[in-house]
N, C-alpha and C positions, 0 to 999 in steps of 0.2 A: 351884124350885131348892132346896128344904128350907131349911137352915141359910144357903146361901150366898146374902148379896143380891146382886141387880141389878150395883149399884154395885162390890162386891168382885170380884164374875166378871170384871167389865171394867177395874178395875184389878190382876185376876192376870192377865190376856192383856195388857193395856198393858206388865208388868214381865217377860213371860214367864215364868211360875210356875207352868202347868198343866204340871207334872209328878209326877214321884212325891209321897208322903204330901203334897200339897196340900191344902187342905183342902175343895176340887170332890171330890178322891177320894176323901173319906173321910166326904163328904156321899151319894155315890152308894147307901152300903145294903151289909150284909156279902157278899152274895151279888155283887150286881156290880161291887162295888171289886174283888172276885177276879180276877174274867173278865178273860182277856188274849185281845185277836182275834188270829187263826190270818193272819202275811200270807206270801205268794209272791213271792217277786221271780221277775222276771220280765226274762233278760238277768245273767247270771253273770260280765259282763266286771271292770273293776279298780274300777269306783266300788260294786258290791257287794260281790264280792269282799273288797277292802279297809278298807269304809267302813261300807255299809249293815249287812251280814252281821256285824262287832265287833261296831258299836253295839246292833244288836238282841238282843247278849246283857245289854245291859244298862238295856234298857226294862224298863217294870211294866207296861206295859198294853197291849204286843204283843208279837209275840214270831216269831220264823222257824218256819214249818212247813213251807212247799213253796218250792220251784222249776219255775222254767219256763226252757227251752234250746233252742237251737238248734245247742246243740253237748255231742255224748251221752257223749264222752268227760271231759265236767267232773262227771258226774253221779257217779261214784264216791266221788272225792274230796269233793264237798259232804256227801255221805250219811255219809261217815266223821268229820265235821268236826264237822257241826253234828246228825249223828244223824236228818238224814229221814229218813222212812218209804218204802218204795216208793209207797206209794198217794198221797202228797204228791209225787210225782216228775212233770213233764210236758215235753214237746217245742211247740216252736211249733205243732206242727199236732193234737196230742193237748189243747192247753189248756182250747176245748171243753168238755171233763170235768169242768173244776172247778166248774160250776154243781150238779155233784151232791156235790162235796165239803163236810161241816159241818165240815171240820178247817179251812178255809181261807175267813177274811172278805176277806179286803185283798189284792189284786195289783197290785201296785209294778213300773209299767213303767220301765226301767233299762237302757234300747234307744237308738240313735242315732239324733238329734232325728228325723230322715228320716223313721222306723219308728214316732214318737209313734202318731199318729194311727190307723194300724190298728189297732195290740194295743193301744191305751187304748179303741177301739169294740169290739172280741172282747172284753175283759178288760169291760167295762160289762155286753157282754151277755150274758155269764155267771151275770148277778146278783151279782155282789162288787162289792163299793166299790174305789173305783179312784184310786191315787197314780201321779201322773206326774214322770218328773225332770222338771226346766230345762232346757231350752224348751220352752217348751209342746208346738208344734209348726211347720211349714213356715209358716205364712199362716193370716190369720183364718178362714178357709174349714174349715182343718183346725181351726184350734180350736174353733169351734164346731160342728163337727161329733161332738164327744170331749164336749161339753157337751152335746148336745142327745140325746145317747146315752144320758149316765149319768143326767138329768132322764127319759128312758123309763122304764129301769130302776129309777126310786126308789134310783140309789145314790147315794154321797156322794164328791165328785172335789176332792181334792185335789191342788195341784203343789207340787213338791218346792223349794220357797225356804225352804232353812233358815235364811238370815239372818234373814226376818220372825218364825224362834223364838226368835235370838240375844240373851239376854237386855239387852246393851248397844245395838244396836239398836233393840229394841225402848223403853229410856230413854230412846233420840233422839227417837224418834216418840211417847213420851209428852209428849216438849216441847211438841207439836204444840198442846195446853193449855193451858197457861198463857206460854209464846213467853218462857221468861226471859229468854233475851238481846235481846229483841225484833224487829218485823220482818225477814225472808229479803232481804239483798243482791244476795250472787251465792251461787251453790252450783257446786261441783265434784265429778264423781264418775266415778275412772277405775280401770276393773281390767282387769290384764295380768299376764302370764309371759313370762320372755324364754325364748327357743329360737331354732332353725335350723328348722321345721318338721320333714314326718312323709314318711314313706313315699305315694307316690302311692297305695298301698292303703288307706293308713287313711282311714278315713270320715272325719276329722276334716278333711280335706286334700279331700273329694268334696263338693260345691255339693250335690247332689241329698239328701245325707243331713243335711244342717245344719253341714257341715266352717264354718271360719272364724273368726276374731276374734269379730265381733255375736251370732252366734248364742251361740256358746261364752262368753263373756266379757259380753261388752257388756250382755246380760239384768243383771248384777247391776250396772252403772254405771246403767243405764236404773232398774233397779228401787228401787235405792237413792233415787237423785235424785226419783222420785215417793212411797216407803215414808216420806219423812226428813221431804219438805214438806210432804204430803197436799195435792199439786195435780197434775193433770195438762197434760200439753205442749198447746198449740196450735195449734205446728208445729215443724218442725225442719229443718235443714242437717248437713248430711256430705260428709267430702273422706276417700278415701285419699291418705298419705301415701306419695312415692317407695318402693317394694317395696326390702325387703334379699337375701331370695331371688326375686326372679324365674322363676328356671328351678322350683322348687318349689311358688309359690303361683298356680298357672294358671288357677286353678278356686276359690279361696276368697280372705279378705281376709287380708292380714300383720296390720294397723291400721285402725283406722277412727277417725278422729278428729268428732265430731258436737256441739252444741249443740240445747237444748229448750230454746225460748221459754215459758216459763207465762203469761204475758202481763203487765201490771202493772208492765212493767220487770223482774219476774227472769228471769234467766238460768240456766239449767245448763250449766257448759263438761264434757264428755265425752270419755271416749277407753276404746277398748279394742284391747287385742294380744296377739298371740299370738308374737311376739318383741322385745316390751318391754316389761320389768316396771315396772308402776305400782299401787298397791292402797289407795284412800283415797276418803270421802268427807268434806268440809267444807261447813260450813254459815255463812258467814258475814252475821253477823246485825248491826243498827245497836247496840246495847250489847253486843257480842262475837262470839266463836266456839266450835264444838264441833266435833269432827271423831271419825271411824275411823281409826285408822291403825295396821294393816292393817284394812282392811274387809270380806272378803271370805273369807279365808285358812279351811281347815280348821280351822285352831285359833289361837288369840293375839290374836282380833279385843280391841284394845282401843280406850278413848274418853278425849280430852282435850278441855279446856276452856278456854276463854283466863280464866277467875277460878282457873286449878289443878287443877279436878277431875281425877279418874283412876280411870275404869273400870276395874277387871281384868279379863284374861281369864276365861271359864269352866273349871272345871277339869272332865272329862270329855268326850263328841264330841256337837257341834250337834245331829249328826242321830239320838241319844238323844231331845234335846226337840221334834225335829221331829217324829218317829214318833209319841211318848208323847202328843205333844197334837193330833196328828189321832186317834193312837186313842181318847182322850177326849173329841172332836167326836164323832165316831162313837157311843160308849158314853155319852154323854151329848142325843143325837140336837140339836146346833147344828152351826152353819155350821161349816167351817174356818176357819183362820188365812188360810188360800192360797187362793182361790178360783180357780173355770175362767176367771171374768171375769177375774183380775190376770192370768192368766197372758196371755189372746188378748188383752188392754192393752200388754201389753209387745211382742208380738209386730204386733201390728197399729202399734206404734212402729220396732220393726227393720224393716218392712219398708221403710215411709216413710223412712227413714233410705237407706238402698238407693237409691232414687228419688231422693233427694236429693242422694246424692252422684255421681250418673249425670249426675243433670242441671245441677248446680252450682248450683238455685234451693232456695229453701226449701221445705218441703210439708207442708201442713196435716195434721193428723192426727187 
């Protein structure tokens, strides 16, 4: 690593730092501190749209080249926007193609959890390195399946948890070290949005594509509670709570209220919803506490302390430092932050969780 030791690498991924003029970037050599990878999203809906496609005007070390659609009538408007090329243009069924694209390193699936799994196995065997949102996908089956693809391929798979780039976050789980406030208690960690639910069309509202509270939501209570303590669950228990809409949620959950045994005596109380807003994690420890609150949120994630501290927000969008430091894994040829294995962890937990609250016992995970 030239200039940068061991030691500093891992205490700039502990503070979340591997972003612009870092000093990983500026150890990389004049020629490849330049280089920015060409990525594609892949799924044009409102979280690229409005999220991915901003932020990635304002990375250093990737940058938007293509698209990938399944709907041909957005394609104008992107080209006008962000100035693609036609030759950086694709359709679901033309993507294929990009294995002979040099414009394009990175294809960022951005598809409804449902749909992970195929276009994260097309998008692998294309030869590009391949970002998936959250959740991974339906079941461990599918995740590993999206894992043992892109280990074919020699590429590099990252999932799209931008908290674990959040730099206050990432504070919490530097605790993980030296345990200031000592021993883990109990830990809490629940996110939700209130609403009435969606249109019976929307995928978010359809079982078969990932619709629902767990899926949607519950990944970052689940992921928080294992990112915070660095332990894994056990087992676990789940109850839905009495439905608010019934006539609407037929097919997916309103709520899902759940506990993770770590064993040892702690506990994690859980909850996630899609028509009750709740958004924090807490960590309480035998000499104090630390918490998020909001934890989850697009933007304003902040961190208290029961001795005072006060994390501020970041100013700029997460998923700038989420991009910048997978593309940096990449240009730097290490692991990611987000690995295939967190993501089939978490998933191979929601499913348990499902099982649990069918059957009203606990179950191992």
């Amino acid at each position: 690593m030239s200039s940068v030791t061991r030691r500093h690498f891992i205490r700039m991924t502990g503070a979340g730092l591997l972003v612009a003029h870092s000093p990983l970037s500026l150890a990389l050599g004049s020629t490849q501190s330049q280089k920015k990878l060409g990525v594609a999203l892949l799924g044009l809906g409102n979280y690229s749209a409005n999220l991915l496609a901003p932020a990635l005007q304002h990375t250093e070390h990737c940058e938007l080249r293509g698209i990938v659609t399944g709907t041909e009538s957005k394609i104008s408007q992107w080209q006008h926007e962000y100035g693609i090329q036609d030759s950086n243009v694709y359709t679901y069924d033309t993507m294929d193609e990009i294995a002979n694209n040099k414009d394009i390193d990175v294809i960022y699936v951005v598809t409804p959890t449902g749909t992970h799994k195929d276009f994260a196995v097309k998008a692998a065997n294309t030869g590009k390195h391949v970002w998936c949102e959250k959740p991974m996908a339906m079941d461990s089956d599918e995740c590993q399946a999206i894992i043992d693809t892109c280990n074919k391929n020699g590429v590099t798979l990252s999932i799209g948890y931008r908290m674990q780039h959040e730099p206050n976050t990432r504070t919490f789980h530097h605790y993980l070290e030296s345990m200031p406030y000592g021993k883990f208690k109990k830990v809490s960690s629940f996110a939700g949005y209130a609403g009435q639910g969606r249109d019976a069309s929307n995928w978010r509202m359809q079982q078969h594509m990932g619709g629902g509270a767990l899926y949607d939501m519950g990944v970052y209570a689940i992921n928080s509670a294992r990112f915070l303590t660095g332990k894994e669950p056990l087992s676990v228990t789940g109850s839905h709570p009495p439905q608010r809409f019934p006539n609407k949620f037929t097919e997916v959950d309103e709520t899902t209220m759940f506990t993770m045994d770590f064993g040892d005596g702690l506990m994690a109380d859980c909850g996630t919803s899609v028509v009750k807003e709740f958004n924090h994690f807490k960590a309480e420890c035998q000499q104090g506490w630390y918490q998020l609150k909001p934890m989850q949120s697009y933007n304003g994630v902040t961190g208290t302390t029961s001795d005072g501290k006060k994390f501020e927000p970041i100013k700029g969008m997460q998923q700038t430092l989420q991009m910048d430091n997978d593309a940096l894994a990449i240009l730097t040829d290490r692991q990611p932050l987000v690995t295939g294995s967190e993501g089939l962890a978490d998933i191979r937990i929601v499913n348990a969780i499902f099982r649990a609250a069918q059957t009203g016992k606990a179950v191992a995970v």
